[in-house]
Backbone bond lengths (Angstrom), bond angles and torsions (degrees), N, CA, C in turn:
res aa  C-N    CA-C-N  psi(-1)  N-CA   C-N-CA  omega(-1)  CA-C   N-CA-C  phi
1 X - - - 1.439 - - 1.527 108.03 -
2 X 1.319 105.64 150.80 1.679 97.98 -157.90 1.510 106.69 -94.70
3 X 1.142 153.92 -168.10 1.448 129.05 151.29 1.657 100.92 -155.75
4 X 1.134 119.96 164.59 1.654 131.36 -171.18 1.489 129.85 141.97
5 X 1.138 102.17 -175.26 1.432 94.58 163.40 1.421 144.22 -23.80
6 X 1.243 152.75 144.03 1.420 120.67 -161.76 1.547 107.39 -101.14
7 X 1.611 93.46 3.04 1.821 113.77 173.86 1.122 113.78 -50.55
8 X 1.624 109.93 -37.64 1.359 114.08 -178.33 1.534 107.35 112.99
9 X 1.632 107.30 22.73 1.432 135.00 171.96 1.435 108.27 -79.84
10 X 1.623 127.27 92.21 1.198 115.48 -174.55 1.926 100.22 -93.39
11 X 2.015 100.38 126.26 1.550 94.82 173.25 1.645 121.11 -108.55
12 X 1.535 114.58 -8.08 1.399 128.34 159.90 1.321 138.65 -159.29
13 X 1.140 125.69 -172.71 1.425 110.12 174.58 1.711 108.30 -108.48
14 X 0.983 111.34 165.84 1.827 105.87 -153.32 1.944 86.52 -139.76
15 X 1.191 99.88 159.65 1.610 153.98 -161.49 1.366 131.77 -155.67
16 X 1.178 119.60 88.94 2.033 118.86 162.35 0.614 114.65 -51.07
17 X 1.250 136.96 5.06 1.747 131.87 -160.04 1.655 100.32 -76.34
18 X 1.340 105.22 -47.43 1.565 102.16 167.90 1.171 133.05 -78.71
19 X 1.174 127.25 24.87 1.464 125.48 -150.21 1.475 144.26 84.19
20 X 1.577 142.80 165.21 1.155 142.51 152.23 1.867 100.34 17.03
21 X 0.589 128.39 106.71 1.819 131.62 141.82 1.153 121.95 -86.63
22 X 1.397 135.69 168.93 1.730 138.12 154.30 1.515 90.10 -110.97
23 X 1.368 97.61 126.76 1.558 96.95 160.25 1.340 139.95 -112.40
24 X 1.215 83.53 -8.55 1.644 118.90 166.61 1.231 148.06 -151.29
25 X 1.058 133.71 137.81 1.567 129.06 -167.17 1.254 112.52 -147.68
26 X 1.819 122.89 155.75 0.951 155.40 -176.27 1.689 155.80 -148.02
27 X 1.084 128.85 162.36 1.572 104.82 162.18 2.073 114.04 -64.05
28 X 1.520 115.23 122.70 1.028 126.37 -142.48 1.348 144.93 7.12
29 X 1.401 97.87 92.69 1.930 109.98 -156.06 1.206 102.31 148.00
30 X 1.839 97.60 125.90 1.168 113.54 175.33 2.000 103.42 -140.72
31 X 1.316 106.76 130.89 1.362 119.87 -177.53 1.228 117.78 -82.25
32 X 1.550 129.49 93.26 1.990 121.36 159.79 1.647 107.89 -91.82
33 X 1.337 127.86 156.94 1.089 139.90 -159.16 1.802 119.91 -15.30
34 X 1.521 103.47 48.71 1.280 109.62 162.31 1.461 116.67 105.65
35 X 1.431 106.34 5.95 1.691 132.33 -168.63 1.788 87.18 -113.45
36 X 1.579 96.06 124.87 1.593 103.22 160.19 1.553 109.51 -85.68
37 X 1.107 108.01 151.04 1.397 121.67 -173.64 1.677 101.98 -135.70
38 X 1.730 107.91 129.42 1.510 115.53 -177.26 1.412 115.11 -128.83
39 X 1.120 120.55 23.05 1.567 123.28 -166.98 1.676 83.53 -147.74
40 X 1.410 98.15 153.71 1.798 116.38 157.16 1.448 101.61 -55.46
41 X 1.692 102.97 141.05 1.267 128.89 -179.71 1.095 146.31 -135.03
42 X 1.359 167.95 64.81 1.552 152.11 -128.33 1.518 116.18 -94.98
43 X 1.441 110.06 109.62 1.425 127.38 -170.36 1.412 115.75 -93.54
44 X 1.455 131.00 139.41 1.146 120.69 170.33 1.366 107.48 -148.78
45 X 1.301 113.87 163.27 1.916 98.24 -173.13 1.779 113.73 -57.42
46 X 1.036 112.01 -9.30 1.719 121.00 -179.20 1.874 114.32 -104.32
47 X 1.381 106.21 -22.52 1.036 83.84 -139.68 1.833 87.98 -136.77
48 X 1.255 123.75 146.16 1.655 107.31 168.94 1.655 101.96 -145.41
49 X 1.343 131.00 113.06 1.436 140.81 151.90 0.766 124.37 -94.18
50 X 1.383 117.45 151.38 1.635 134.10 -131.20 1.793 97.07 -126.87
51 X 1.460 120.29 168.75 1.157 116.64 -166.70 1.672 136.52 22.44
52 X 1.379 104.12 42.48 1.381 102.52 171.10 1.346 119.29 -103.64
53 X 1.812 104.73 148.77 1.362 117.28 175.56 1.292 114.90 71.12
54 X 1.621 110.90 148.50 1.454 118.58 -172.07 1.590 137.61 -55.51
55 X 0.914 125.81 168.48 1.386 125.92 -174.81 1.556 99.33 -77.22
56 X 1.054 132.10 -39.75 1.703 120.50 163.27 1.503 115.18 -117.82
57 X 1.270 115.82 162.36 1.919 115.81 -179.47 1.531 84.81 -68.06
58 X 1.487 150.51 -62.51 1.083 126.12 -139.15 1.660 99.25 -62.87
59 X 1.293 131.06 0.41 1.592 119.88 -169.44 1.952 101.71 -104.78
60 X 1.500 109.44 -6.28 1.578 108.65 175.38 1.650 104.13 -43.40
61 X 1.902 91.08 143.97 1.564 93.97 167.25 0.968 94.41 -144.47
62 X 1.662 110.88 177.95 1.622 105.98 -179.00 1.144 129.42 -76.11
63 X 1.154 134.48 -8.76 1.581 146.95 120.51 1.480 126.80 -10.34
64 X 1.365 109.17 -36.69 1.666 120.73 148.15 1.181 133.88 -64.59
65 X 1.626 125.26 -37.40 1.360 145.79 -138.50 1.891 72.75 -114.15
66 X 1.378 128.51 -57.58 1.588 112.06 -178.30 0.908 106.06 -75.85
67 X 1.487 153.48 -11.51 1.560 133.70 160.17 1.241 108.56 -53.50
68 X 1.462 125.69 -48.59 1.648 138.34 -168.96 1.602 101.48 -50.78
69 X 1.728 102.58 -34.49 1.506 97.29 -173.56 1.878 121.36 -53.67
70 X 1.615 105.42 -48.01 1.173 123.26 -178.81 1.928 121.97 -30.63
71 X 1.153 117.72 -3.51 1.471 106.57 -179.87 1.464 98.16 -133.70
72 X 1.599 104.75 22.62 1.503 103.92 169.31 1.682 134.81 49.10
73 X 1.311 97.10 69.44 1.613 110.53 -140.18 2.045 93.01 -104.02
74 X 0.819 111.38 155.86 1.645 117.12 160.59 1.344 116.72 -81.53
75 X 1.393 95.94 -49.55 1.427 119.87 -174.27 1.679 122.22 -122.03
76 X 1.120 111.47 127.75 1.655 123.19 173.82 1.427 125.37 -119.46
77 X 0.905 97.79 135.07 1.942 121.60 -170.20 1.726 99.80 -113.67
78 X 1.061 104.61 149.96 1.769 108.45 -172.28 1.544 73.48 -150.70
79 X 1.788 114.17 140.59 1.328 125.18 170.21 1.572 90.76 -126.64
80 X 1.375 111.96 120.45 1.300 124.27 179.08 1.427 117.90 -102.51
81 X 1.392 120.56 47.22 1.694 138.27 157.47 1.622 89.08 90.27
82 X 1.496 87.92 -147.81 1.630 98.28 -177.29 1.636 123.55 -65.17
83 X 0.661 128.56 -34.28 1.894 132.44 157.35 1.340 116.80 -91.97
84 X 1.413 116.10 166.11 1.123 106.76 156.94 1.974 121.84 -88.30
85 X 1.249 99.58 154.25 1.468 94.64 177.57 1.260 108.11 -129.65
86 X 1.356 152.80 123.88 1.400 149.08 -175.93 1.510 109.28 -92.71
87 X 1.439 124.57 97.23 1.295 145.37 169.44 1.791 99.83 -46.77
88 X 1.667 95.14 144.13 1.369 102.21 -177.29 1.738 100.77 -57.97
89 X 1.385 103.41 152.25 1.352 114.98 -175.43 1.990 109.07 -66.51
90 X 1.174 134.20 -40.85 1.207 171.78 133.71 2.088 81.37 -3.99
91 X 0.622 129.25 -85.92 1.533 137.45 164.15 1.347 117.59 4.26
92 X 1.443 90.51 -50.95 2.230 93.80 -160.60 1.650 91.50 -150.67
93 X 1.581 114.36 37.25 1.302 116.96 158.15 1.109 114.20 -79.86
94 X 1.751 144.56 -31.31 1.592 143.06 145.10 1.522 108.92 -23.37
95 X 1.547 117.99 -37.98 1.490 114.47 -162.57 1.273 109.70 -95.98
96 X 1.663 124.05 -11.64 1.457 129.73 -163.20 1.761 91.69 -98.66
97 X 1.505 122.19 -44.87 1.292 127.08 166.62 1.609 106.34 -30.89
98 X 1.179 91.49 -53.19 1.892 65.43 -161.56 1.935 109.12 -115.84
99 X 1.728 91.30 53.86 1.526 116.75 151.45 0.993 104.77 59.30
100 X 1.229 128.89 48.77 1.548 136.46 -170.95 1.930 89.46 -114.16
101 X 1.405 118.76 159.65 1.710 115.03 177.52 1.663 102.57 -114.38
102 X 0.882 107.11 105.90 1.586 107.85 169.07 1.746 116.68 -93.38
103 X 1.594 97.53 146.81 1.405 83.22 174.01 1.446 111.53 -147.42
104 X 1.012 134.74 136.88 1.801 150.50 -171.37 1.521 115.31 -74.12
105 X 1.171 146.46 107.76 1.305 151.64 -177.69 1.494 125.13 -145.07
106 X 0.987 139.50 141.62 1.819 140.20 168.55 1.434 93.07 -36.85
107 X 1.318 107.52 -179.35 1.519 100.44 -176.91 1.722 104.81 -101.50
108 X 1.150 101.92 -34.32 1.935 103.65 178.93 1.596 89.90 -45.69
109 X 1.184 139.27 -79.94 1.361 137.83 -178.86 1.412 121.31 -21.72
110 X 1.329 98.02 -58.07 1.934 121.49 -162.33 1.716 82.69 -73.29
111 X 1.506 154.47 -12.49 1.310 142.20 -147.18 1.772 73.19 -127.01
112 X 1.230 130.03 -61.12 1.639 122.50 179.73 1.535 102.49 -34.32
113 X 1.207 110.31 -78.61 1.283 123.33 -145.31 1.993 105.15 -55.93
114 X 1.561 116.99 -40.93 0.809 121.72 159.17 1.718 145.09 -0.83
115 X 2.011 63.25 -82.59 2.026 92.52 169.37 1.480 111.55 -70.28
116 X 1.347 110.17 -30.11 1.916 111.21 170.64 2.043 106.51 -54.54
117 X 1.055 103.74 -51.47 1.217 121.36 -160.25 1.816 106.14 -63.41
118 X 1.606 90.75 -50.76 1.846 97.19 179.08 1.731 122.35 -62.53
119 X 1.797 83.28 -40.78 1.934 85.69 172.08 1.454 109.86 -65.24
120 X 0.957 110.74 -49.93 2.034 100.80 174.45 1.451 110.99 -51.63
121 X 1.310 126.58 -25.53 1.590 115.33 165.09 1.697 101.84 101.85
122 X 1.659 116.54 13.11 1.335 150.95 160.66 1.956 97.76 -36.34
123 X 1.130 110.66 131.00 1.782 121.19 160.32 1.714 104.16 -83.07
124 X 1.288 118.48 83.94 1.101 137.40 -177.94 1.606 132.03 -77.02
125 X 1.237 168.26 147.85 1.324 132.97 163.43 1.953 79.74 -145.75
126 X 1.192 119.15 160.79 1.258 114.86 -166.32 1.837 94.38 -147.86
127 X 0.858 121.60 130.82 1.776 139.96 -175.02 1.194 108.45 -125.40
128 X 1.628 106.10 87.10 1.610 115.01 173.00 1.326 132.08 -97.85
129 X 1.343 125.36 111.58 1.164 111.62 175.11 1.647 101.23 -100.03
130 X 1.631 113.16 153.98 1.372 147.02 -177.48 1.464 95.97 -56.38
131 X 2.022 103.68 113.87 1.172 105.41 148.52 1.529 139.49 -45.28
């Protein structure tokens, strides 16, 4: 199954075997196992919630960064729409305390990097907001 852009940008070939995938993405809309998704979301190979996080990264609070906590992740990805935007650090300093790696990206990226992360079998949690 192909997955990417919804342009019709294919960037890999995809597997559930590990969990949650994105298989597609867009300007508002993002695809996990065949479910469109139109609101910010936090994905993890277990786990997928619905309406999370603000309508732009400049509105992240740390109230976001502890939702991300909930699927017990190692690692966190925040896709901050169409650019990237780097949220004040002050934000997701609760989440850096306790040695967790977060990382800031557009969301086409933050939805790549993801699926890299889940096929390695990675403790993932992913915080998307809508390109």
């Amino acid at each position: 199954m192909a997955v990417g852009y919804l342009g019709g940008m294919r960037f890999s070939e995809a597997t559930t075997d590990g969990g949650h995938l994105i298989l597609g993405y867009g300007p508002g809309r993002i695809i996990i196992g065949g479910r469109t998704y139109t609101r910010g979301l936090i994905v993890s190979p277990e786990h997928i919630a619905t309406d999370w996080g603000p309508e732009s990264a400049a509105d992240l609070a740390p109230e976001h960064f502890e939702a991300l906590l909930a699927p017990e992740p190692r690692i966190i990805i925040v896709g901050t729409g169409k650019q990237q935007v780097f949220p004040d650090p002050s934000t997701y300093l609760a989440v850096l305390r306790r040695g967790l790696g977060v990382e800031v990206m557009d969301t086409g990226a933050a939805c790549r990097t993801y699926n890299i992360l889940v096929s390695e079998g990675r403790k993932v949690a992913a915080g998307l907001i809508m390109c």
